[in-house]
N, C-alpha and C positions, 0 to 999 in steps of 0.2 A: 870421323869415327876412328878408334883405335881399337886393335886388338892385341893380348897382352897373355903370352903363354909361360908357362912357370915349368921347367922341367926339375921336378923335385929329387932332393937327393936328402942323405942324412947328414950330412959336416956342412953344406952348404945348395942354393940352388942355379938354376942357370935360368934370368929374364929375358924377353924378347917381346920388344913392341913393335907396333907395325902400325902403318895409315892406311887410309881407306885407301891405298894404290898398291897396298901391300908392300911396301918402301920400309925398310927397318929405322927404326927412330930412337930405339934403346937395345942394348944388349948387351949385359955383364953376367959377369958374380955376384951370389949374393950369399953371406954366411946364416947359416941357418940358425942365427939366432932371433929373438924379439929385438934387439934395437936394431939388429942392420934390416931388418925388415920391416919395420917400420921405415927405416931411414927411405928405402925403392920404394915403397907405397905411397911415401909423402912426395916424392918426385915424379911416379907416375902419377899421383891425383893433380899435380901442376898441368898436366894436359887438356884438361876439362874435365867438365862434368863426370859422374857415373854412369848417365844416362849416354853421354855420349862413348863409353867401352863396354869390352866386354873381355874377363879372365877367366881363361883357362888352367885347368892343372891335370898332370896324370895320372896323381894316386890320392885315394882317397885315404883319412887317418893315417894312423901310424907315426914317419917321419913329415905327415903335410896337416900335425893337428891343427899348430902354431899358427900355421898358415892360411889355414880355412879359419880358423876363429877371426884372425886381425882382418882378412878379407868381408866376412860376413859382418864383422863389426862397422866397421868402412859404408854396409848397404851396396859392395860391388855385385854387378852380375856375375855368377861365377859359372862355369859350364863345367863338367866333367870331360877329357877326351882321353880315353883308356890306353895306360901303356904298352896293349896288346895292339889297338888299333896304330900308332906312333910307330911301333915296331915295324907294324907291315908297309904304312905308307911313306916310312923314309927313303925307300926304294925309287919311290914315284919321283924324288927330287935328286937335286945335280948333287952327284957324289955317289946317289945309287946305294951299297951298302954300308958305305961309311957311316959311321955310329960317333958323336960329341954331343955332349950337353948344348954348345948353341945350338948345332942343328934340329936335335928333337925338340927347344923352346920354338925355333922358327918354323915347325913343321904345327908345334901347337897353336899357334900363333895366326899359323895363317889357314889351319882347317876349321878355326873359330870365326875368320874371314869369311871363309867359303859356307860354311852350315852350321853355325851358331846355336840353330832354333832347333837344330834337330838333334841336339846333345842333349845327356842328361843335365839338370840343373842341380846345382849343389845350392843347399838350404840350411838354413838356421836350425839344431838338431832340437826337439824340446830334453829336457833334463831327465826326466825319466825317461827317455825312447834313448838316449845315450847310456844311461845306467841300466836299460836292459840289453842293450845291446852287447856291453863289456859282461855280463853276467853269464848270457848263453854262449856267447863264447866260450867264457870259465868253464862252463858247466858243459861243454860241449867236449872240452880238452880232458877234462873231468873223468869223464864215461868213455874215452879214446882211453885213458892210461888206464880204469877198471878194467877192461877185454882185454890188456896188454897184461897185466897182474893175475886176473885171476888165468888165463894162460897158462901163464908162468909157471902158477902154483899146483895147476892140477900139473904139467907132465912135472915135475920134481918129484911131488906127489907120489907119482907114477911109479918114479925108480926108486921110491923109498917102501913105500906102505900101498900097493896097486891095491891090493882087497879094498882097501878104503876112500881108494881114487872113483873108484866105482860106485861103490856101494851110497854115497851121498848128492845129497843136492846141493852143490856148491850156490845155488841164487840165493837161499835162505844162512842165516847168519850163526845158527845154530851151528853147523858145520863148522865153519871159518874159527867161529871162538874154539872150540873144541881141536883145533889142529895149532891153535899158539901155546896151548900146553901139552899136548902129545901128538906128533906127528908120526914115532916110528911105532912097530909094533911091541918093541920092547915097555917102551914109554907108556903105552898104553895097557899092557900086562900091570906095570908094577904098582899104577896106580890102582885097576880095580873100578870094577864096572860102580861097584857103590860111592866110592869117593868121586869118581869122577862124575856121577849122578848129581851129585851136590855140591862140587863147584862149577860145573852149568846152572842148576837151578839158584846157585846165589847170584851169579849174572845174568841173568833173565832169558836165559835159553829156554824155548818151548821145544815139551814134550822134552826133558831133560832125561828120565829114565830112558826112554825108548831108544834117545842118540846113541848112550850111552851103553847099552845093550849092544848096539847094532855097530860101533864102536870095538869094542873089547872084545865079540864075537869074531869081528875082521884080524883082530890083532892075534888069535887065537887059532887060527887058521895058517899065520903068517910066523914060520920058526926060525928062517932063514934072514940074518940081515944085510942090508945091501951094502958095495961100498959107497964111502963116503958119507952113511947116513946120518949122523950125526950133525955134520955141517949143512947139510940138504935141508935136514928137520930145520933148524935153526931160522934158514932160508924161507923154507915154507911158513912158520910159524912169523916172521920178518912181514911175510907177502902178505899173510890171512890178517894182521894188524892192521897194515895200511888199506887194505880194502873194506874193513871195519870202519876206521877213521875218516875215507870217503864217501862213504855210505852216508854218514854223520854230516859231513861237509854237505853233499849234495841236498840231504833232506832240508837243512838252511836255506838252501842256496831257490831251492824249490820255494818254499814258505813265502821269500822276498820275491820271485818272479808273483806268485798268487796277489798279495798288495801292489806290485806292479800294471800288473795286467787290468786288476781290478781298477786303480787310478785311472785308465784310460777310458775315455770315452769310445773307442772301436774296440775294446778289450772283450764285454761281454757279447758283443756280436761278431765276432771272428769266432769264439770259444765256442759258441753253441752250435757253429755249423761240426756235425756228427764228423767224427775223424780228427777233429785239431787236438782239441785235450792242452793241459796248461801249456806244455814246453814248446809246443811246435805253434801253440798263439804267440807267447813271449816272442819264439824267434821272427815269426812270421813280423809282427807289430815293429820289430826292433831292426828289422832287414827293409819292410817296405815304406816305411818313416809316413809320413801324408801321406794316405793316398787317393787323395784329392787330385794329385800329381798323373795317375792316370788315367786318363778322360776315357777311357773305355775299357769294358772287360778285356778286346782283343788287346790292349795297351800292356796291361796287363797281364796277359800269357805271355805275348812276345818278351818283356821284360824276364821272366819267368823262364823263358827257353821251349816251351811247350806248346808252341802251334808247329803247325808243317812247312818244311823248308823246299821250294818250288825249287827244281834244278832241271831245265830246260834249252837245249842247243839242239839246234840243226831240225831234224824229225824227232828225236828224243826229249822226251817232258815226261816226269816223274816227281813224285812228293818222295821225300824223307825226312826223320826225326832230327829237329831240330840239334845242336851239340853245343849251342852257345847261350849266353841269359844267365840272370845270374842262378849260381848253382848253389844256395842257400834256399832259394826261393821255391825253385825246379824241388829240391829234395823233399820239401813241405808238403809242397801240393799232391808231390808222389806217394812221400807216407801214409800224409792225413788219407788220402782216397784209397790205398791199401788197407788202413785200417777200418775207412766203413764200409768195406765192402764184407765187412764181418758185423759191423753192429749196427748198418745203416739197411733197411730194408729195400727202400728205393733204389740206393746205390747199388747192392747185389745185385738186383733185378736188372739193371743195366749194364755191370760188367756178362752175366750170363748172355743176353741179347749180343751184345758185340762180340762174346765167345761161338753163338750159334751163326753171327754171319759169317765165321772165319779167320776171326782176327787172332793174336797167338796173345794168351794172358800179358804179357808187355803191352802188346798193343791197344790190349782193353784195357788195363790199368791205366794208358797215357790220357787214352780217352776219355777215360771218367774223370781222371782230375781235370782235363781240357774243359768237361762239362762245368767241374765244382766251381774253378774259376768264375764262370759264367754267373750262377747262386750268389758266389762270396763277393763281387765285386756290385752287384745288385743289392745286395744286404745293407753291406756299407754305402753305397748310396742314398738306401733309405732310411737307414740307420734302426734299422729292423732285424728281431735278434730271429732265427729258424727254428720254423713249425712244421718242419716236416715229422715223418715217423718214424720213430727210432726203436729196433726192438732190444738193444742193451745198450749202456752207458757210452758215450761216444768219449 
């Protein structure tokens, strides 16, 4: 038997084989490109079979696409052993905190020795579950730079034209277009509540008279102008564009997750347990790839991060919330179970119960998704969509 750890890097990576004695048998460089990496695959497949190795890596995507694709093409076992876990257990070996590329290949290497089976498995990705994957991301970073924008734009806002900062609803878009053509008070005097009535209503701004009113009124109030307004305005009407233009992107971006999610066979049945809703299906589908892969609900928390972590010494034993698992996953279950605890009747019903034994809202929130798991991983097993009772739209 051979084990075979890959410590990846992005200009190149660092192999390490081992035999069934744990005896090093290879160990170089390897430039991260496709032919030199073909070149070490073809020379570690001279060892034997597939059946008789098993390779390890410590990061997933990113700089080890290349790597996972030739690997899974090959039909190698591949195991995951996390750069966080390599981090802590280089200690445990001769050198202690010394840090090199061989050494964390020969720490992969031979923790693939020791617990192979108990590692995650890295898998062939299907085509869609990768293109939703790279989407929610998008669309994840998407909705990070919107909060960072519009931000931005209300305090500018602020020291430009406050009456107006205030007096709007920045979520609705109405606003937004209405501050790329007058931001300051002045701007918004010269044009006049009627003109600017009608160039909102020729851009599809609802309720265009009434912005507009409620507009001019603010600006009317406001005699004094601030400094630097001009350029501020400019800024802000800059901001109110691109948050326009995203708005736009994402609705896209949404539309292609809906054909996504529907393609998939666990698609309509993750979506209709109450709380997922399109994007947090997408992510969920696209984070937990098969999940065939976890032979039980508890498999599946723990992956997740959300069962309780036992920490016990001496006379002292005590549960706490768990703080590792992946935290894509974790965030899902915590959302979705947030939000049916508003549109899900069942669900209310049993954050309140866990609120009257004592538990502190966190706690009852952990526990209801603890429960949801339980449901969703029962669903997809049966491949049965939820009937439970919903009193508004999940």
């Amino acid at each position: 038997m051979h084990w075979v750890g890959f410590d990846v890097g992005k200009v190149f990576h660092w192999v390490c084989v081992l035999d069934g004695e744990g005896e090093v048998v290879l160990s170089r460089k390897v430039e991260a490109t496709e032919e030199r990496m073909e070149e070490v695959l073809s020379e570690i497949a001279e060892l034997g079979e597939t059946t008789e190795r098993v390779v390890g890596i410590d990061i997933l995507g990113g700089p080890a696409t290349m790597l996972e694709a030739l690997l899974l093409e090959r039909r190698e076992r591949v195991r995951y052993v996390s750069g966080t876990a390599v981090n802590k257990l280089r200690e445990a070996y001769a050198g202690g905190e010394n840090k090199s590329d061989p050494k964390d290949a020969f720490v992969i290497a031979d923790q693939l020795r020791m617990r192979w089976r108990s590692l995650p498995e890295v898998a062939v990705r299907r085509e869609h579950l990768a293109e939703l994957r790279v989407l929610v991301g998008h669309r994840r970073d998407l909705v990070q730079e919107q909060v960072r924008r519009t931000t931005r734009l209300r305090a500018m806002l602020g020291e430009v034209f406050p009456g107006l900062e205030s007096a709007l609803d920045w979520r609705k878009e109405g606003p937004l277009l209405a501050v790329t053509k007058v931001a300051t008070p002045a701007a918004a005097r010269r044009l006049g509540e009627a003109r600017l009535a009608r160039w909102l209503k020729a851009r599809g701004a609802l309720k265009a008279s009434t912005l507009a009113e409620r507009i001019v009124s603010a600006a009317k109030s406001q005699r004094r102008e601030m400094p630097a307004a001009e350029v501020k305005a400019a800024l802000v009407a800059e901001l109110a564009s691109e948050i326009l233009r995203t708005r736009d992107r994402l609705r896209e971006l949404d539309g292609r997750l809906e054909e996504l999610v529907e393609a998939d066979p666990s698609g309509e049945v993750v979506r209709s347990l109450p709380g997922m809703g399109l994007v947090l299906t997408a992510e969920f589908l696209a984070e937990a790839g098969d999940v065939s892969h976890f032979v039980s609900a508890d498999r599946l928390a723990a992956a997740a991060g959300i069962v309780p972590v036992l920490r016990a010494s001496g006379g002292v034993s005590y549960q706490r919330r768990g703080r590792r698992g992946n935290r894509v996953l974790k965030r899902i279950f915590y959302r979705s179970a947030f939000s049916a605890i508003s549109c899900h009747g069942p669900s209310r019903d049993y954050y309140r119960r866990k609120r009257t034994e004592g538990k502190t809202a966190q706690q009852a929130v952990i526990a209801l998704a603890r429960r949801r798991v339980n449901v969703l991983w029962a669903m997809l097993r049966d491949g049965a969509v939820y009937e439970g009772r919903t009193t508004t739209a999940a």
